[in-house]
C-alpha positions, 0 to 999 in steps of 0.5 A: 550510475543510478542510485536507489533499489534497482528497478522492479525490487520491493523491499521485503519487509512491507509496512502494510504486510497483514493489514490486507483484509483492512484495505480489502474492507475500507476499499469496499466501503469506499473509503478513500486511499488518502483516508486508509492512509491516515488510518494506518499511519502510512504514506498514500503512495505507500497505500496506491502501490500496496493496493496496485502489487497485490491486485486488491481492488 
């Protein structure tokens, strides 16, 4: 028995839905995922799999 979201589901109520251009931008500056993170207020890990399902950078 496994407990959790089954496997390959995302939660439909993203907390970085509409801050995507922002990344777009910071990840151009070069500015660090931790850093983003920090500044949107979010988990790194949460930034890195943003980042990874929606093919920015």
């Amino acid at each position: 028995m496994r407990l959790g979201r089954p496997k390959g589901s995302l939660n439909k109520e993203v907390k970085l839905t509409g801050k995507e251009e922002d990344i777009k931008k910071l990840l151009y500056k070069k500015v660090a995922v931790v850093a983003i993170a920090r500044t949107l207020d979010v988990n790194r890990l949460t930034v890195k799999s943003f980042i990874k399902t929606r093919k920015i950078g």
